[in-house]
C-alpha positions in Angstrom: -23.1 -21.7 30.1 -25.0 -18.1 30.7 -23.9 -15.1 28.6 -23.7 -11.8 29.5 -27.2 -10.5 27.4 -25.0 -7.2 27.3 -22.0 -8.6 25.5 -24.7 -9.7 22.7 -25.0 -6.0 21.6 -22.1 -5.7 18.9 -22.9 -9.1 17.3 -26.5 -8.1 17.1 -25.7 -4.8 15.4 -23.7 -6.8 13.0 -26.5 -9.5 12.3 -24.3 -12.0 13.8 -26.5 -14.0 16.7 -28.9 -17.0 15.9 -32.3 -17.0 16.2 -32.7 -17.7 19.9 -30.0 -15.1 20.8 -31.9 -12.5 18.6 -35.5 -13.1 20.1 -33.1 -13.1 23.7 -31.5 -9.8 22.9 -34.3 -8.3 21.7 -36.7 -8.5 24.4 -33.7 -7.2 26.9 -33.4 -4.5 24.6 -37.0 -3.0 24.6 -35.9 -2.4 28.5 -32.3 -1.0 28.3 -31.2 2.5 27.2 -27.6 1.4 27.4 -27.2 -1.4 24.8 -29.9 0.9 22.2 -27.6 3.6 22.4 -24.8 1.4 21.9 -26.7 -0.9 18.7 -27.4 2.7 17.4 -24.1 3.9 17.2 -22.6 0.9 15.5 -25.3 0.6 12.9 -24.7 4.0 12.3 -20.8 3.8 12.0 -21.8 0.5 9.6 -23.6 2.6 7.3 -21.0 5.4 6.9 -18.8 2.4 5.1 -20.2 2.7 1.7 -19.6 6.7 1.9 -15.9 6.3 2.1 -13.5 5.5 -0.2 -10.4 3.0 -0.7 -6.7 4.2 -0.2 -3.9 2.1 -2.1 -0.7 1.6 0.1 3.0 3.0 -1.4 4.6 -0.2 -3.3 7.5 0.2 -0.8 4.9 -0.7 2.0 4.8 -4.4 1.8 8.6 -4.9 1.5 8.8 -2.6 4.8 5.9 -4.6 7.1 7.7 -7.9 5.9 11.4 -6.6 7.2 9.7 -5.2 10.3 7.8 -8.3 11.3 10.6 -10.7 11.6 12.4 -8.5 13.8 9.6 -7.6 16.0 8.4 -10.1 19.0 4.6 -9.9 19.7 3.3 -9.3 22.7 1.6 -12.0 25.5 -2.1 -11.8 25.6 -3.6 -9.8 28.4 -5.5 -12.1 31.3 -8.5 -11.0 32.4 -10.2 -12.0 35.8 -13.2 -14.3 35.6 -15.3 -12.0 37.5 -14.2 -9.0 35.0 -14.8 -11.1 31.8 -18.1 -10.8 30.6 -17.5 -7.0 31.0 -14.5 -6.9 29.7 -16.0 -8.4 26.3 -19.0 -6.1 26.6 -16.2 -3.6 26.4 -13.8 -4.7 23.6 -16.8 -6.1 20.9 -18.0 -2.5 19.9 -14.5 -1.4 19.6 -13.4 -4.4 17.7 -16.6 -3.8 15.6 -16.0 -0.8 14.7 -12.3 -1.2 13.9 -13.5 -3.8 10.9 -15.0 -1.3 10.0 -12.5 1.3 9.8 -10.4 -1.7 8.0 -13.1 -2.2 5.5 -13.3 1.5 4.6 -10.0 2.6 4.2 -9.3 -0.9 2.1 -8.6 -3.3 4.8 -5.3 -4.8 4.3 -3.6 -1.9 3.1 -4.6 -0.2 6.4 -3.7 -3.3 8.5 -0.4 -3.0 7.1 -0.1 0.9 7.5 -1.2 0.4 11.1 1.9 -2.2 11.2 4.5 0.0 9.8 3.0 2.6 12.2 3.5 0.8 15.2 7.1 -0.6 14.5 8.3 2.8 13.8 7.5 3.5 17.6 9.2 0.3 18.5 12.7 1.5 20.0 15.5 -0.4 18.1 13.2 -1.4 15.0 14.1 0.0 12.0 12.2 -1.0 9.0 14.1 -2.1 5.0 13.7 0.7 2.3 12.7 -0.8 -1.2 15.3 -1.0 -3.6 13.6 1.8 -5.4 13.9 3.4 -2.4 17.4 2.8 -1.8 18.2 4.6 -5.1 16.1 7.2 -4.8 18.2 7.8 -1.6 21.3 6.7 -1.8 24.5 9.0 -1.6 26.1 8.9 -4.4 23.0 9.3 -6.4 22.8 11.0 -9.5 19.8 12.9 -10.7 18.6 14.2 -14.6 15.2 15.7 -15.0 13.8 16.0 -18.3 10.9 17.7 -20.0 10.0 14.9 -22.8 8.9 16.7 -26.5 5.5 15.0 -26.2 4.7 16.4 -22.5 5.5 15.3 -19.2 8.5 15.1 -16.9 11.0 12.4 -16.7 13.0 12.3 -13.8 16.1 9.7 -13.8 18.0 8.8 -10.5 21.0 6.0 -10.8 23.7 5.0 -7.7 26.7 3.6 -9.3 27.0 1.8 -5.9 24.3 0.3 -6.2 24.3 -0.4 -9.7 20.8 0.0 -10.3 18.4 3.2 -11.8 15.0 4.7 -11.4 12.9 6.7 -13.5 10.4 8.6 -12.5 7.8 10.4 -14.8 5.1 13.2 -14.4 1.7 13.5 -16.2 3.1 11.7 -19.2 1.0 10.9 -22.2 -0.9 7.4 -22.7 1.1 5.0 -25.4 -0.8 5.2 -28.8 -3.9 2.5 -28.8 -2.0 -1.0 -28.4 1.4 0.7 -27.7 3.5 0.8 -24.4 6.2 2.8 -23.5 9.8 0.6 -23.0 12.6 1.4 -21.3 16.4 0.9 -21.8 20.0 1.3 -20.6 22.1 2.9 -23.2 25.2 1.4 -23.0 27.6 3.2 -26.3 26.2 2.2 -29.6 23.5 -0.5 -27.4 20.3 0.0 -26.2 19.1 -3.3 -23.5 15.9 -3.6 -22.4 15.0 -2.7 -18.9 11.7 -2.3 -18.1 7.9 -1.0 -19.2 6.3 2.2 -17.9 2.5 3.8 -18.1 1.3 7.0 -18.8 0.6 9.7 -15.9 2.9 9.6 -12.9 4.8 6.7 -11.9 8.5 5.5 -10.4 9.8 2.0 -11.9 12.8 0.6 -11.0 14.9 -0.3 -14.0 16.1 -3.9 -15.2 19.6 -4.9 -15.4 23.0 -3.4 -14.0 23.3 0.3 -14.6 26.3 1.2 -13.4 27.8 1.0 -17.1 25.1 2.3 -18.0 25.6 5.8 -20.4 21.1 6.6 -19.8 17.8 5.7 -20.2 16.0 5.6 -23.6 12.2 5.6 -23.6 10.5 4.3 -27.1 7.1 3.5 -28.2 6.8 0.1 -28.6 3.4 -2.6 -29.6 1.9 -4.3 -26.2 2.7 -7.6 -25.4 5.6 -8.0 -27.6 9.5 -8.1 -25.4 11.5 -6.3 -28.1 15.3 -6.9 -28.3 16.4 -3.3 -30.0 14.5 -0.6 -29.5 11.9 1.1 -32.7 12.2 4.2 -34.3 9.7 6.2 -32.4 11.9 7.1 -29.9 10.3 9.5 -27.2 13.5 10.4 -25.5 16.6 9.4 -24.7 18.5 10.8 -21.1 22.0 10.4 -20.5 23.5 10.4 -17.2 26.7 12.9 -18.3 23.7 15.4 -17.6 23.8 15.5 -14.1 
C-alpha cells in the first residue's frame, strides 16, 4: 500500500515513524519547502510545552461533563472520498498534533473535559447538573452568614433548608497547628455532630449530614487522622444561622 510521503510530516515531527519511514521522509524532505516549514512549526509548538503551566478544573466540573454526556448523542464520522484521503490526513495530523499538545499543556484531561462542558453548553436543549455544592450555593431559599474568624480569615456559611444541606466557605484562613486539622460541625441545641474537615487558605466544602435542623456551623481544632465524636476545647468559631 503507498503512502502519501506528505502525510509522514506530523509523525516525523513527533518521532513517531520507523526506520524506513524516517530515512523515506527524510530524503523527500531535503527537496520540499512545504513539509520543513510545516516539521518546523510543530517542533516548535512541541517545545513551548514545558514553558506552560497546568490548570486544575472547578470540583463541580466532573459532575457537570458526566450529566452532559448522557444526554448528548455524538455525531457520525465524516466520509472522505478516496481520491481526497491522503490529503485530507495530510491536513488533520498537524492539527491533531498540535491539539495533544495544547491537551498536554493546559493538564490534558482537565482541558478535555472543559472543552466538553464547552461544547454542550452550545448544544440547544442541553443543560448540564450543578454540584450539590452548587445547588446550595444557589438555591432560593438560601441563607447566608459571613464571618471574620479571631484567628484571621473569612468564613462564609450558606445553608437551603430545602435542600437540607450547608456549605462553608473560607478565605485566606490559617494552616491547623503542626498535626492538627480543622473539623466541622452542625450545632444542633446543646450538640455539636460531626460534618466534615476543611484546610487552611480558601476553600468551599460541602457539609456532612442534614442541616436543616441545624442551629450553625462550629469549626474546632482538632489532631489529624483521628474522627472525633464531640468536638475539643479549642474552638475557632462557632456561626449560627439566626445571623442571617
Amino acid at each position: 500500500m503507498s503512502v502519501d510521503i506528505h502525510a509522514l510530516s506530523g509523525a516525523y515531527a513527533v518521532d513517531a515513524v520507523d526506520e524506513f519511514e524516517r530515512a523515506q521522509f527524510e530524503r523527500h524532505l531535503a527537496d520540499c519547502p512545504t513539509c520543513q516549514a510545516e516539521v518546523d512549526s510543530l517542533r516548535e509548538a512541541g517545545s513551548l510545552i514545558g514553558e506552560t503551566s497546568a490548570l486544575t478544573p472547578p470540583d463541580s466540573l466532573r459532575e457537570s461533563v458526566l450529566a452532559g454526556i448522557q444526554s448528548v448523542r455524538p455525531l457520525p464520522p465524516v466520509m472522505v472520498a478516496a481520491a481526497e484521503r491522503g490529503r485530507a490526513t495530510r491536513r488533520r495530523f498537524p492539527a491533531l498534533v498540535a491539539a495533544a499538545a495544547a491537551l498536554i499543556a493546559i493538564g490534558g484531561i482537565g482541558a478535555t473535559a472543559m472543552d466538553l462542558a464547552g461544547d454542550d453548553d452550545k448544544k440547544p436543549g442541553v443543560e448540564l447538573a450543578d454540584s450539590p455544592t452548587d445547588q446550595v450555593l444557589n438555591a432560593s431559599d438560601a441563607q447566608r452568614v459571613v464571618r471574620n474568624l479571631p484567628d484571621g480569615g473569612t468564613a462564609t456559611v450558606v445553608r437551603s433548608v430545602k435542600l437540607k444541606q450547608a456549605v462553608i466557605v473560607t478565605e485566606d484562613l490559617p494552616d491547623a497547628p503542626t498535626l492538627h486539622t480543622y473539623e466541622l460541625w452542625l450545632q444542633r441545641g446543646s450538640d455539636m455532630i460531626p460534618a466534615g474537615q476543611i484546610g487552611g487558605g480558601s476553600s468551599t466544602v460541602l457539609l456532612k449530614g442534614d442541616a436543616a435542623m441545624a442551629d450553625g456551623v462550629g469549626i474546632t481544632v482538632e489532631l489529624a487522622g483521628e474522627q472525633p465524636t464531640e468536638p475539643s476545647d479549642k474552638i475557632v468559631d462557632v456561626i449560627g444561622f439566626e445571623q442571617a
